[in-house]
Phi, psi and omega in degrees: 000049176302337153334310218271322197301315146018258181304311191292316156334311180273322168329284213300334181308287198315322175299297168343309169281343188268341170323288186327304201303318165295309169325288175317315172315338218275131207251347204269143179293303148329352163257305151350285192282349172293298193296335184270340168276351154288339171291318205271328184296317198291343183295321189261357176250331179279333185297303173329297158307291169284336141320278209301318167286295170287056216341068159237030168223175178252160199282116172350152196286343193280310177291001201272140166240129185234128173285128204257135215210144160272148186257130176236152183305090186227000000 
């Protein structure tokens, strides 16, 4: 289900963008550190995520596809 991985790809952009414009305003040290630890969050989730689209990592468990077989007593 590489779609989700995606998806979430365009999500963290899409965030990104409404961001960008604002990081330079923030005048306060407390702002700083906001934006540099939402930079850093965005960082390890767009990494993730493109780890996961270039399948070099496995895709969360919920999203893993497994072929469904009947299981029988033998």
């Amino acid at each position: 289900m590489r779609h989700y991985a995606f998806l979430r790809l365009l999500l963290a952009a899409f965030f990104l963008y409404f961001a960008w414009p604002l990081i330079p305003q923030s005048s306060s040290q407390l702002e700083m550190l906001f934006w540099g630890c939402w930079l850093v969050f965005f960082v390890l989730v767009f990494g993730a995520n493109l780890a996961t689209l270039f399948k070099m990592s496995e895709p969360p468990v919920m999203e893993q596809e497994y072929d469904k077989f009947r299981q029988t007593d033998g």
